[in-house]
GUZA-709438 format. One record per residue: residue number from 1; x, y, z of N, C-alpha, C, O, CB in turn. Coordinates in Angstrom, 1 decimal. Glycine has a CB too. Layout:
BEGIN
REC resi    n_x    n_y    n_z   ca_x   ca_y   ca_z    c_x    c_y    c_z    o_x    o_y    o_z   cb_x   cb_y   cb_z
REC  NUM      X      Y      Z      X      Y      Z      X      Y      Z      X      Y      Z      X      Y      Z
...
This chain:
BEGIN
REC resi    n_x    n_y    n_z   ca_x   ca_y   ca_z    c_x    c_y    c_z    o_x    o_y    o_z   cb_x   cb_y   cb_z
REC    1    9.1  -32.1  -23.7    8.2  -32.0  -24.9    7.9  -33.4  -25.4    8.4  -34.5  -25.0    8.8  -31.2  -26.0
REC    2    7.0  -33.3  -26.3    6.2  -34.3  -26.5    5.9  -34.5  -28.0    5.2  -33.7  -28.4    5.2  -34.2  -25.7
REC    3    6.2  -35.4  -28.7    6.0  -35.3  -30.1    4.6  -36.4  -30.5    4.6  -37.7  -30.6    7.7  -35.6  -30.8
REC    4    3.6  -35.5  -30.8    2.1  -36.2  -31.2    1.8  -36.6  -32.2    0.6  -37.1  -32.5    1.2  -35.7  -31.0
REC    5    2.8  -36.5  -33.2    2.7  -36.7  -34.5    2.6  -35.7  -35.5    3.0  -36.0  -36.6    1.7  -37.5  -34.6
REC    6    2.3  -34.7  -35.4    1.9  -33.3  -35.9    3.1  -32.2  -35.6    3.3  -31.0  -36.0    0.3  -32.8  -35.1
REC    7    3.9  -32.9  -34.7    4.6  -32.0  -34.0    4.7  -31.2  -32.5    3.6  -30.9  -32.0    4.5  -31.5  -34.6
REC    8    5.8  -30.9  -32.0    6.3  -31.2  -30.4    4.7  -29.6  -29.9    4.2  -28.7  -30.6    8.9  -30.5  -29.9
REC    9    4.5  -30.2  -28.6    3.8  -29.3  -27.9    4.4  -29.4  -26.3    5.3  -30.1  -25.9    2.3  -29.5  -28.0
REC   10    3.2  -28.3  -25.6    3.6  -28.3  -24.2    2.1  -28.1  -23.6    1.1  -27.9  -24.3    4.7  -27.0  -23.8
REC   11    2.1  -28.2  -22.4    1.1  -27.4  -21.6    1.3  -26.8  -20.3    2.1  -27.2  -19.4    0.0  -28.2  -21.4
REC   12    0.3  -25.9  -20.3    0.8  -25.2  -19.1   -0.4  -25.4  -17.9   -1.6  -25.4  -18.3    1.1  -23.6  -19.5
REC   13    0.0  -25.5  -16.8   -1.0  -25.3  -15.6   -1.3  -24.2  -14.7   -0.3  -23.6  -14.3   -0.6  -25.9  -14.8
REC   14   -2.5  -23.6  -14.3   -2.5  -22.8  -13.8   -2.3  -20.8  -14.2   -1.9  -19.8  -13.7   -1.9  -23.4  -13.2
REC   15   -2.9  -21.4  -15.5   -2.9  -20.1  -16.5   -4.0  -19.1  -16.3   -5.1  -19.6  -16.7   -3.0  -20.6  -18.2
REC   16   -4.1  -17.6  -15.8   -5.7  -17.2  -15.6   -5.9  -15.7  -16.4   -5.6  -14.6  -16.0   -6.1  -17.0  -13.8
REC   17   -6.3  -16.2  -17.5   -6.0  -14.9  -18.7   -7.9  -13.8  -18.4   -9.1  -14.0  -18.4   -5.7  -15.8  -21.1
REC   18   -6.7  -12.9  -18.2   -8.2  -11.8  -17.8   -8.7  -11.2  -19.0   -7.7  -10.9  -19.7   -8.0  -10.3  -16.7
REC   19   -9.9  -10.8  -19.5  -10.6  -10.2  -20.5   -9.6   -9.0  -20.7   -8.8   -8.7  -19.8  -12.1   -9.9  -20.1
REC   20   -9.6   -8.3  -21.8   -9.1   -7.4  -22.1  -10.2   -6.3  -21.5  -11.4   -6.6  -21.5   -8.7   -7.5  -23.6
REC   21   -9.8   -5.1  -21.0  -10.9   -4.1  -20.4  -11.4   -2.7  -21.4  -10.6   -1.9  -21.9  -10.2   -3.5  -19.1
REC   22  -12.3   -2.6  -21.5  -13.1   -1.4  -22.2  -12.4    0.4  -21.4  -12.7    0.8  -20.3  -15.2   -1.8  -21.9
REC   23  -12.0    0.7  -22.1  -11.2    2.1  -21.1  -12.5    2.4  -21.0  -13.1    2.1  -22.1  -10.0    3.5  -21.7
REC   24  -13.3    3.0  -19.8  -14.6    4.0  -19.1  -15.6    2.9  -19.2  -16.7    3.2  -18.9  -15.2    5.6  -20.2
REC   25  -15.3    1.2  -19.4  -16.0    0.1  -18.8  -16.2   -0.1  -17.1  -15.4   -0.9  -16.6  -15.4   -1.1  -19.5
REC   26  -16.9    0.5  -16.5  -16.6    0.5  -14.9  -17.7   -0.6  -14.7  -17.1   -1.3  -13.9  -16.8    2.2  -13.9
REC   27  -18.6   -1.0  -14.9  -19.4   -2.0  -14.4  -19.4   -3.1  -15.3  -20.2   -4.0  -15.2  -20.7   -1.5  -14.1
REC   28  -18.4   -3.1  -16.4  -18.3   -4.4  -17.3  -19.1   -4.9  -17.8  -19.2   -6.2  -17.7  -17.8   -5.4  -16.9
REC   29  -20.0   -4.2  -18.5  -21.4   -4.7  -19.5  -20.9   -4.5  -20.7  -21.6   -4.4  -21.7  -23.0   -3.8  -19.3
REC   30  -19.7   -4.3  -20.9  -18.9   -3.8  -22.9  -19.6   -2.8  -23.4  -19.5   -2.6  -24.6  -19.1   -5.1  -24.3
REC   31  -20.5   -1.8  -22.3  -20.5   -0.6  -22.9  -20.1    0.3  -22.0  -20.0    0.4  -20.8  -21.6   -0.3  -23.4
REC   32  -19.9    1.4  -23.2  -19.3    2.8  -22.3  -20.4    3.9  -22.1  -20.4    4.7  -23.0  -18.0    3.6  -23.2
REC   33  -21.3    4.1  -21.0  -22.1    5.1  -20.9  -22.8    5.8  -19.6  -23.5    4.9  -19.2  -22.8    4.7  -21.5
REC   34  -22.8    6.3  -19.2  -23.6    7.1  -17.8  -23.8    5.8  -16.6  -23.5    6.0  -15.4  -25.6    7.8  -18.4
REC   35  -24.3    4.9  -17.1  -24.3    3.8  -16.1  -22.3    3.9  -15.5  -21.9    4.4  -14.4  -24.9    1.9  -17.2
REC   36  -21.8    3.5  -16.2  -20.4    3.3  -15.8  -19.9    4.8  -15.1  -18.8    4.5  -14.6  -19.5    2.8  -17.3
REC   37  -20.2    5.9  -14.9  -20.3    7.2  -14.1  -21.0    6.5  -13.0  -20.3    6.2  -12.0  -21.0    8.5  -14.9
REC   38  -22.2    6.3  -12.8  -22.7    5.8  -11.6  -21.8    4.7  -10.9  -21.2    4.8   -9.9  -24.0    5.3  -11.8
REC   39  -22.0    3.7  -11.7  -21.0    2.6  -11.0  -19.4    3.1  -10.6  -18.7    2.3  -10.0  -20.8    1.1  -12.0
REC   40  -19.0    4.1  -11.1  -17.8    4.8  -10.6  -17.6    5.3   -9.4  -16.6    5.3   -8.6  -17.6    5.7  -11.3
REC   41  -19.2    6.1   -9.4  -19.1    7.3   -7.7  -19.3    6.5   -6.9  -18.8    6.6   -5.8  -20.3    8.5   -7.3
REC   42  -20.2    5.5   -7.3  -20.8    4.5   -6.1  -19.5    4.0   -5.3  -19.1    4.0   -4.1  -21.9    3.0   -6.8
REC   43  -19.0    3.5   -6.3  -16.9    2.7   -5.7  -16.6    3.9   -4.6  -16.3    3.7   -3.5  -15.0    2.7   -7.5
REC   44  -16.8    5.3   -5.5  -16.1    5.4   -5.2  -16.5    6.3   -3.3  -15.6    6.6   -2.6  -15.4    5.8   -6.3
REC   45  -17.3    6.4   -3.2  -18.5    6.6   -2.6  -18.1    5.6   -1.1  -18.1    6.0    0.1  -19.8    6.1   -3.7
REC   46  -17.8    4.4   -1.6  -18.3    2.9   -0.4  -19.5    2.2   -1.1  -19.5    0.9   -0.9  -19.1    3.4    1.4
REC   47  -20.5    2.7   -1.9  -21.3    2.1   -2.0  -21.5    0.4   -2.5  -22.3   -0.5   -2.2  -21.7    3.0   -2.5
REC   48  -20.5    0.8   -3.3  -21.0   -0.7   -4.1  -19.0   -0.9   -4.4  -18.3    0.0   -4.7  -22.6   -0.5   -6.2
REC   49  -18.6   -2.3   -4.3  -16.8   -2.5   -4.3  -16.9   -3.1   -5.5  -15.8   -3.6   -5.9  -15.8   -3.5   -3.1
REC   50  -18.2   -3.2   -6.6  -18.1   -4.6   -7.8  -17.7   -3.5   -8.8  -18.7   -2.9   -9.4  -19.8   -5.8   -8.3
REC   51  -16.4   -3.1   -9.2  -16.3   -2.3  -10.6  -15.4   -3.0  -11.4  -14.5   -3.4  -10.7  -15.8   -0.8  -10.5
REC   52  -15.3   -3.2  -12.4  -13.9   -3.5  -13.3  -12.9   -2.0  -13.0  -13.1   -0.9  -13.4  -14.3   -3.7  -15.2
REC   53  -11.9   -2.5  -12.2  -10.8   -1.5  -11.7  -10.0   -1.2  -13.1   -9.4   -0.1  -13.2   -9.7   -2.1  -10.4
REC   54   -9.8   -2.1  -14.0   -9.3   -1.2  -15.1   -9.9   -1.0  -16.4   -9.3   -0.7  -17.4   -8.1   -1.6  -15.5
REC   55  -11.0   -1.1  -16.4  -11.9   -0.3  -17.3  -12.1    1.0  -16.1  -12.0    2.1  -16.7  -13.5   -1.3  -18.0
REC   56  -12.3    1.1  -15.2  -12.7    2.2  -14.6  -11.5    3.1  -14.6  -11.7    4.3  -14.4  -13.1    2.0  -13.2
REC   57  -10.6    2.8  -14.8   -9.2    4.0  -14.9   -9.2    4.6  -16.0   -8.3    4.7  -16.7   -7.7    3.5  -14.8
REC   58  -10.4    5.1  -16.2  -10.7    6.5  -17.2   -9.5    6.9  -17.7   -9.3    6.3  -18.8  -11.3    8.0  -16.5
REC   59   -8.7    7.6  -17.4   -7.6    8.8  -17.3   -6.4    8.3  -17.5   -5.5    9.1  -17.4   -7.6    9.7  -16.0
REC   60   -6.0    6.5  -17.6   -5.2    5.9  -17.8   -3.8    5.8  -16.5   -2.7    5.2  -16.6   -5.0    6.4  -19.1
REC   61   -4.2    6.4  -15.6   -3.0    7.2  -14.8   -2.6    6.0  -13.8   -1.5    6.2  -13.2   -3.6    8.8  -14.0
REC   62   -3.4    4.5  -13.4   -2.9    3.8  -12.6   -3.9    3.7  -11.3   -4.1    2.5  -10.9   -1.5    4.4  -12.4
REC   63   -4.6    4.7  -10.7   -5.4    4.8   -9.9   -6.8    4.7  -10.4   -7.2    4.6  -11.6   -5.1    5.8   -9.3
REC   64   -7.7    4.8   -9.3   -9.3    4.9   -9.6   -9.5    5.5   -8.6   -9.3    5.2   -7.4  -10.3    3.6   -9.7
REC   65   -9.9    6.8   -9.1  -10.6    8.0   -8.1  -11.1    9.1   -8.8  -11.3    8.9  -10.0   -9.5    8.8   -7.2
REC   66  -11.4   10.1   -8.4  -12.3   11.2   -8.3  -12.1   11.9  -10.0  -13.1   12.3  -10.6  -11.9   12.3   -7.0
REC   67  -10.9   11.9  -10.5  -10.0   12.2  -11.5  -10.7   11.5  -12.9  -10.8   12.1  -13.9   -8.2   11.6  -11.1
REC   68  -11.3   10.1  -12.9  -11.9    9.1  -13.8  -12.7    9.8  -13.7  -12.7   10.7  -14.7  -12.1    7.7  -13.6
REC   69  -13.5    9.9  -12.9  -15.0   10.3  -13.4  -15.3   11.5  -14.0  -16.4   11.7  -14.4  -15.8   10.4  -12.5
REC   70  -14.3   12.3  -14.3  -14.3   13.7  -14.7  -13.8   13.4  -16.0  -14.2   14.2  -16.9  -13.4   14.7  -13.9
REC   71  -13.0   12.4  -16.3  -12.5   11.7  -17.8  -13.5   10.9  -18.1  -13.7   10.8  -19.3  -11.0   10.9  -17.8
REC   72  -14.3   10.1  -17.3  -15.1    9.6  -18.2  -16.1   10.3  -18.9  -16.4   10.2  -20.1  -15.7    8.7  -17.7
REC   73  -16.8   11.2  -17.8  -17.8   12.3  -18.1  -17.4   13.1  -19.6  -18.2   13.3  -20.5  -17.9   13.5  -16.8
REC   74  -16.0   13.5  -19.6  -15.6   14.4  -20.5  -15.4   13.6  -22.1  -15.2   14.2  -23.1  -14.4   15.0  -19.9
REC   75  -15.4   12.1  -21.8  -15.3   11.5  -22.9  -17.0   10.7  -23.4  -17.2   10.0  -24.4  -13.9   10.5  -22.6
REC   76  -17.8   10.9  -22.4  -19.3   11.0  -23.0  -19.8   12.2  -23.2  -20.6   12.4  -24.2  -20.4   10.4  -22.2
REC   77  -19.6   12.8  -22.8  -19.8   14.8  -23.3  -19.0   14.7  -25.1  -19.7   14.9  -26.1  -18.1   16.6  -21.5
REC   78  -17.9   14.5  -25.3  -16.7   14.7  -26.8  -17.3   13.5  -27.4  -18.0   13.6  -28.4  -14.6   14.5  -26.6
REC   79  -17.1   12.3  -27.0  -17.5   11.3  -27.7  -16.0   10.8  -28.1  -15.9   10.4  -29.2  -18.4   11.8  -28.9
REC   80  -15.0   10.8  -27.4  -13.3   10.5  -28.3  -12.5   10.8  -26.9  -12.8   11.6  -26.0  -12.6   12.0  -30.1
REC   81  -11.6   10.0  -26.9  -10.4    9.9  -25.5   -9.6   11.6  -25.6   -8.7   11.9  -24.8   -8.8    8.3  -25.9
């Protein structure tokens, strides 16, 4: 440590802090809506591999599959987790 006058600090190297994720954010535009159902099937499909994998875990359970999209749908149908 290192004392700068203000008092001791540190620094660190090689730090890579990821955005916090929107639960039912699957294509990472910070909203939650019908788009993010498409960019879901498409993953999950083959179509397209660009999703935010944990905003896409709808259903909280660890995975991304068939199971999200039925939780995301059901939480734009209610409007509430």
């Amino acid at each position: 440590m290192s004392d700068n006058g203000v008092g001791d600090y540190f620094a660190l190297d090689n730090i890579k802090i990821e955005p916090k994720a929107t639960r039912g954010d699957a294509n990472g535009d910070n909203n939650v809506d019908i788009s993010d159902v498409t960019a879901l099937i498409d993953y999950l499909l083959g179509g397209n591999g660009n999703i935010n994998a944990t905003g896409a875990d709808s259903n909280k359970d660890g995975d991304v599959d068939i199971s999200d999209v039925t939780a995301l749908i059901d939480y734009l149908l209610a409007g509430t987790w």
